[in-house]
C-alpha positions in Angstrom: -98.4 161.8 -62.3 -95.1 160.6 -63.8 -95.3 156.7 -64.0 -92.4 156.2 -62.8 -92.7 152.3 -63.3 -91.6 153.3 -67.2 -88.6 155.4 -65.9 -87.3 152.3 -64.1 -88.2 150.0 -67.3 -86.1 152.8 -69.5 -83.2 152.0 -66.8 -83.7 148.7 -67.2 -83.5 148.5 -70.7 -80.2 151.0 -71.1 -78.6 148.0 -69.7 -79.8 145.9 -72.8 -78.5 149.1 -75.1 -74.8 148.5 -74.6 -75.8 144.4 -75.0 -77.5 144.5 -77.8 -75.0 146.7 -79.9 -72.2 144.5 -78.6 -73.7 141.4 -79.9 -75.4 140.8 -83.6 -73.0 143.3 -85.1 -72.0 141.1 -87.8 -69.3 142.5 -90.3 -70.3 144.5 -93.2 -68.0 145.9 -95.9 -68.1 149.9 -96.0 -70.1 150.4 -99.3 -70.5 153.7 -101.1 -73.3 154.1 -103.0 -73.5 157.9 -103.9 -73.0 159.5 -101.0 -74.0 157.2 -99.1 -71.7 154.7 -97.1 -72.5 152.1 -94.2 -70.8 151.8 -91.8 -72.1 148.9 -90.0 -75.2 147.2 -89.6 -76.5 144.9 -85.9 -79.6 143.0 -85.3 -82.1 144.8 -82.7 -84.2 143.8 -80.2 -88.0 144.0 -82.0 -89.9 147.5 -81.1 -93.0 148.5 -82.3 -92.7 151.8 -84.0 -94.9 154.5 -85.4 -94.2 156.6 -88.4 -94.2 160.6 -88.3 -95.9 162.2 -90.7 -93.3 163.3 -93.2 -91.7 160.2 -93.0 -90.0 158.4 -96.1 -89.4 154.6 -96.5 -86.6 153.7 -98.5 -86.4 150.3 -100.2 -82.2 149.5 -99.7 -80.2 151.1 -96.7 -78.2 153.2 -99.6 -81.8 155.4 -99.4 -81.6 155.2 -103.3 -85.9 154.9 -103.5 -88.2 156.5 -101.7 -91.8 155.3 -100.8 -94.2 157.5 -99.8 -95.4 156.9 -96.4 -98.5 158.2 -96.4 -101.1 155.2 -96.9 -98.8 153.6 -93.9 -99.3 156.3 -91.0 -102.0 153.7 -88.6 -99.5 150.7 -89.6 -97.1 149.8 -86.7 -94.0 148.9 -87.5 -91.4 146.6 -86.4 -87.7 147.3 -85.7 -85.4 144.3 -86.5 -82.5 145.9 -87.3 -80.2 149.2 -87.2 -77.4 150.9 -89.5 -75.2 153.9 -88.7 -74.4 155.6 -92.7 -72.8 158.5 -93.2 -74.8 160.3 -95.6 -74.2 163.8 -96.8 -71.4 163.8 -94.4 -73.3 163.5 -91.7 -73.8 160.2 -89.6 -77.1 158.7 -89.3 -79.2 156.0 -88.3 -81.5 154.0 -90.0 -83.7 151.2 -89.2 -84.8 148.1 -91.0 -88.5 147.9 -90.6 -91.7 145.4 -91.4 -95.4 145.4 -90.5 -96.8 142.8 -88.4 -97.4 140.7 -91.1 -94.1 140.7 -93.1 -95.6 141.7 -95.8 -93.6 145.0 -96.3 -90.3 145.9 -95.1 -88.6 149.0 -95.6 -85.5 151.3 -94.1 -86.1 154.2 -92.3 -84.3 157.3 -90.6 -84.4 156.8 -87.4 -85.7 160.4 -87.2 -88.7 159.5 -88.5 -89.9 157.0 -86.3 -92.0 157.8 -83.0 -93.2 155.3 -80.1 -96.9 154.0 -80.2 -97.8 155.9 -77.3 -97.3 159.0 -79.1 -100.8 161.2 -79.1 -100.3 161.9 -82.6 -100.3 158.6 -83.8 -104.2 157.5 -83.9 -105.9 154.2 -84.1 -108.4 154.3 -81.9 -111.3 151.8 -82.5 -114.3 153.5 -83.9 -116.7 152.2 -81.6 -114.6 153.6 -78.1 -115.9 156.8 -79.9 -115.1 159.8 -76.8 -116.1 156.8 -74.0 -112.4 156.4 -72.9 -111.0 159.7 -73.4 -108.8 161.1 -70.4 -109.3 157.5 -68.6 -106.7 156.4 -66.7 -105.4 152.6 -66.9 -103.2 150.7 -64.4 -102.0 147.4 -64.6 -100.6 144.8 -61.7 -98.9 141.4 -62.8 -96.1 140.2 -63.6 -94.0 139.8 -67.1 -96.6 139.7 -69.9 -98.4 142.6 -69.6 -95.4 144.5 -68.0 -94.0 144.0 -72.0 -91.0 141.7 -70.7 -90.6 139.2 -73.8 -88.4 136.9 -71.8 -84.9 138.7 -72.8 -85.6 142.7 -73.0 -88.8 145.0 -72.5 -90.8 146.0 -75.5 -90.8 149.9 -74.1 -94.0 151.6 -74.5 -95.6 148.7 -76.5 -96.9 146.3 -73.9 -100.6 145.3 -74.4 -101.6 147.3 -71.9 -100.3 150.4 -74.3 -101.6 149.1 -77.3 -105.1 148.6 -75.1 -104.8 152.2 -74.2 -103.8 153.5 -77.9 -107.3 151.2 -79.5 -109.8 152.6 -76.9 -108.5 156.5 -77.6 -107.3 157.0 -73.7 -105.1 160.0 -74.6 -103.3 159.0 -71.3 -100.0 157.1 -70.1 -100.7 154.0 -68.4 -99.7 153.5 -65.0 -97.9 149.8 -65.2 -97.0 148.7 -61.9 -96.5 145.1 -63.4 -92.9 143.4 -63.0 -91.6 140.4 -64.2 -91.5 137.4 -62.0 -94.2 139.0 -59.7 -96.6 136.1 -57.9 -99.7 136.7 -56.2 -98.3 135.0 -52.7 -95.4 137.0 -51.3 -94.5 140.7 -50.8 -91.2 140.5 -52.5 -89.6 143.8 -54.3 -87.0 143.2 -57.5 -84.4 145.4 -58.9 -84.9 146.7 -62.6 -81.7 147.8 -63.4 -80.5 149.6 -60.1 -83.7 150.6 -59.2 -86.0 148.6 -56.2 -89.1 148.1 -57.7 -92.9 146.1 -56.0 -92.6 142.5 -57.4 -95.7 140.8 -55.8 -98.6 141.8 -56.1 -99.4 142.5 -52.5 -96.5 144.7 -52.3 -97.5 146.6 -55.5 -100.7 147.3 -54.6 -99.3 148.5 -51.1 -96.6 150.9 -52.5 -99.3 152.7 -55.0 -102.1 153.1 -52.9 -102.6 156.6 -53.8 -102.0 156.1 -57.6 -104.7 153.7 -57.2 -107.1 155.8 -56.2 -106.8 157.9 -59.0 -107.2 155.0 -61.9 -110.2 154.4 -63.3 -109.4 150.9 -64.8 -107.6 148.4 -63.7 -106.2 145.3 -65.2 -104.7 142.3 -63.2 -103.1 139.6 -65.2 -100.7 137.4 -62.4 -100.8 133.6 -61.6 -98.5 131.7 -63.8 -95.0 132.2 -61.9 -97.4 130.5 -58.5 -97.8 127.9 -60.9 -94.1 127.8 -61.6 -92.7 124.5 -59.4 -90.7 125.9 -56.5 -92.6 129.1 -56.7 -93.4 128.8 -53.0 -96.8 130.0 -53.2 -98.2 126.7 -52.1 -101.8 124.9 -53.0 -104.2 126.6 -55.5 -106.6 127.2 -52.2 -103.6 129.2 -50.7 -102.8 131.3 -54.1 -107.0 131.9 -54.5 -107.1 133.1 -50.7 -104.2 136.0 -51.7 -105.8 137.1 -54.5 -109.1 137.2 -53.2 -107.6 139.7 -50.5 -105.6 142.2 -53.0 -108.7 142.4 -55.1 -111.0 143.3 -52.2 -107.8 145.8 -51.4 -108.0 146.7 -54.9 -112.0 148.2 -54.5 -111.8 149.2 -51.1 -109.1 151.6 -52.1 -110.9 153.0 -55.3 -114.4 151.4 -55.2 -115.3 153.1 -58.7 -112.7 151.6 -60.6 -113.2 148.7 -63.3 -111.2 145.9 -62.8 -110.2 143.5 -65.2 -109.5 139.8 -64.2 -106.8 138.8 -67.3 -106.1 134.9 -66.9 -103.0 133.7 -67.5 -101.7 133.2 -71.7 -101.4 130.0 -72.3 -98.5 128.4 -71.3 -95.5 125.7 -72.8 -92.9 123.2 -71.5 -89.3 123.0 -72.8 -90.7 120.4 -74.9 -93.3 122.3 -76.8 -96.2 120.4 -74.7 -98.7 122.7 -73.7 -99.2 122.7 -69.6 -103.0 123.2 -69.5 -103.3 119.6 -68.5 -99.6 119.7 -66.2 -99.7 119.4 -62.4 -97.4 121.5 -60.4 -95.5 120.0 -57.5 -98.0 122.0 -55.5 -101.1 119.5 -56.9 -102.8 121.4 -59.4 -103.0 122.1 -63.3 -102.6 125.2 -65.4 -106.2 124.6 -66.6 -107.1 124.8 -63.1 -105.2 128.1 -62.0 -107.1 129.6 -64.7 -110.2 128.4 -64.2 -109.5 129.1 -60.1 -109.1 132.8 -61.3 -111.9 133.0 -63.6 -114.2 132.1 -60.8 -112.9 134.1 -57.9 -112.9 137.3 -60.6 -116.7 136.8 -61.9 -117.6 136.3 -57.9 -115.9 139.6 -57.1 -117.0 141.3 -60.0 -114.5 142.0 -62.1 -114.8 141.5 -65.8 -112.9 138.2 -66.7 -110.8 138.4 -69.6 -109.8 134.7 -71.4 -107.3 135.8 -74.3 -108.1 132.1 -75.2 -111.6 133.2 -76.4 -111.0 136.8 -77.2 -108.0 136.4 -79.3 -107.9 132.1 -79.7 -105.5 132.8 -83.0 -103.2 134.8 -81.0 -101.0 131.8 -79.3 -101.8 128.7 -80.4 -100.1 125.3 -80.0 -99.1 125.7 -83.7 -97.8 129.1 -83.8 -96.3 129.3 -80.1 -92.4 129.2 -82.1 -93.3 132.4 -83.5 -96.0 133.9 -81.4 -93.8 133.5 -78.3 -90.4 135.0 -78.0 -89.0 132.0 -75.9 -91.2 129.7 -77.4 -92.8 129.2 -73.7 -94.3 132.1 -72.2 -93.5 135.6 -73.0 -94.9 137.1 -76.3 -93.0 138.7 -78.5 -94.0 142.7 -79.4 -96.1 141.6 -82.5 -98.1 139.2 -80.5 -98.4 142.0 -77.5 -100.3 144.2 -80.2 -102.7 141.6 -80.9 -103.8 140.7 -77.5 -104.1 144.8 -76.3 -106.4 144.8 -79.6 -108.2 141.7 -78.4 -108.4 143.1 -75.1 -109.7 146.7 -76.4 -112.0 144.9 -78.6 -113.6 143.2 -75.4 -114.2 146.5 -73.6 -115.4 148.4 -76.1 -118.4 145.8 -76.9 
């Protein structure tokens, strides 16, 4: 089945398209260097990007040197930036690219790039050997692992993909996930001009059948009923909703695996983390989370703590640059490292 939650994400983000040429364009002399001019060059929005297999990296954005790409195929790559040359003529694309790590940046055509979900590009954990092959994942939550970074969507590079592309799935994953979504309420959101399931309840309800058909199933949802003003009332109230959507959740596909993914840690406009923060509604962070962790391991679902599996990944030190508003949403690099983390934990 077409999962059509990434066709209304692709709407969603064409809106950003026309935004993000319109600002960052900063003003860049036309340069001829061969036959090679530029015409201009804009900031972009990070995307994780794969190489294909003839690709060439080129050191300057005049494509004077080439690098071989070939030791660099499994490496993801990160877009931070986008030139139109014209170049034999002909007008072209490029995009400036770096690894995770910074530690080697390069221009590329933008030709030769292809998304992470691509079945061609491979970096399947050794240990998920054939296990996972042909399984099919769905998600339900809200902005994290629907790959919302707090300003744009990460397309086809939320951790949820990069789960999917470490444990060798083969298969598109069904994210129902939406930004903003709660666990208390049966509220529906537009993404772009399409009317999408926010809440949980409502998600679950409007893909019963798809469902039925998954074979895992990952639920990460909690912090926006944190959120003050959310609505969602006392932590008893917010545990007594979930409890019913995951008992909905088996009774519709009783053979399926679910997942119980807590809530990332969390930061105030100030920087303070909000484990030890009450909401107007009486209760901490540390307590939603350890609310959730309790209710999951009673219902049997695998409880997934990001904290332990991946306790580098957002840390009070690094939340500036592990988050992409500094707060809450991760930026693409840090989604990567949490769907390894999180592949890492099933696999064991």
């Amino acid at each position: 089945m077409i999962n059509f939650f990434n066709k209304h994400i692709k709407l969603f983000f064409a809106a950003f398209v026309v935004a993000s040429i319109s600002f960052g364009i900063y003003s860049h002399p036309t340069a001829d260097k061969a036959s090679v001019q530029v015409e201009y060059t804009t900031q972009t929005h990070p995307h994780a990007f794969a190489l294909k297999k003839n690709a060439k990296l080129y050191t300057d954005v005049y494509l004077e040197k080439s690098v071989s790409a070939k030791k660099f195929l499994k490496t993801a790559w990160y877009r931070s930036q986008s030139a139109k040359l014209i170049y034999g003529g002909k007008s072209k694309v490029v995009y400036r690219i770096s690894n995770a790590n910074q530690t080697d940046k390069f221009w590329v055509l933008s030709s030769a790039v292809k998304d992470i979900t691509s079945k061609s590009y491979n970096v399947k954990l050794a240990a998920a050997g054939n296990k996972f092959t042909g399984e099919k994942i769905g998600v339900f939550g809200d902005s994290i692992p629907a790959g919302w970074d707090g300003y744009h969507f990460y397309l086809n590079s939320s951790y949820p993909d990069w789960t999917a592309k470490y444990l060798g799935t083969n298969t598109a994953v069904e994210n129902f996930a939406c930004p903003s979504g709660r666990i208390v309420g049966h509220r529906y959101a537009y993404l772009g001009t399409t009317l999408v399931p926010q809440d949980l309840s409502a998600a679950i309800k409007a893909h019963r059948n798809d469902i039925k058909k998954m074979n895992v199933i990952f639920v990460h949802i909690g912090t926006n009923d944190y959120t003050n003003y959310s609505g969602s009332g006392s932590l008893k109230n917010v545990m007594r909703h979930l409890r019913y959507n995951i008992k909905l959740l088996q009774k519709l596909n009783p053979s399926a695996k679910i997942y119980g993914i807590l809530p990332i840690s969390r930061f105030d406009a100030n920087g303070m983390n909000r484990d030890s923060m009450s909401d107007m509604y009486g209760y901490t962070y540390h307590d939603l989370r350890a609310a959730e962790a309790k209710l999951y391991k009673s219902m049997g679902a695998k409880v997934v703590n990001f904290q332990q599996s991946a306790p580098n990944a957002i840390t009070n030190s690094n939340k500036d640059v592990a988050l992409k508003d500094h707060e809450i949403h991760p930026t693409a690099q840090t989604a990567q490292k949490l769907g390894y983390a999180l592949a890492k934990s099933i696999v064991k």
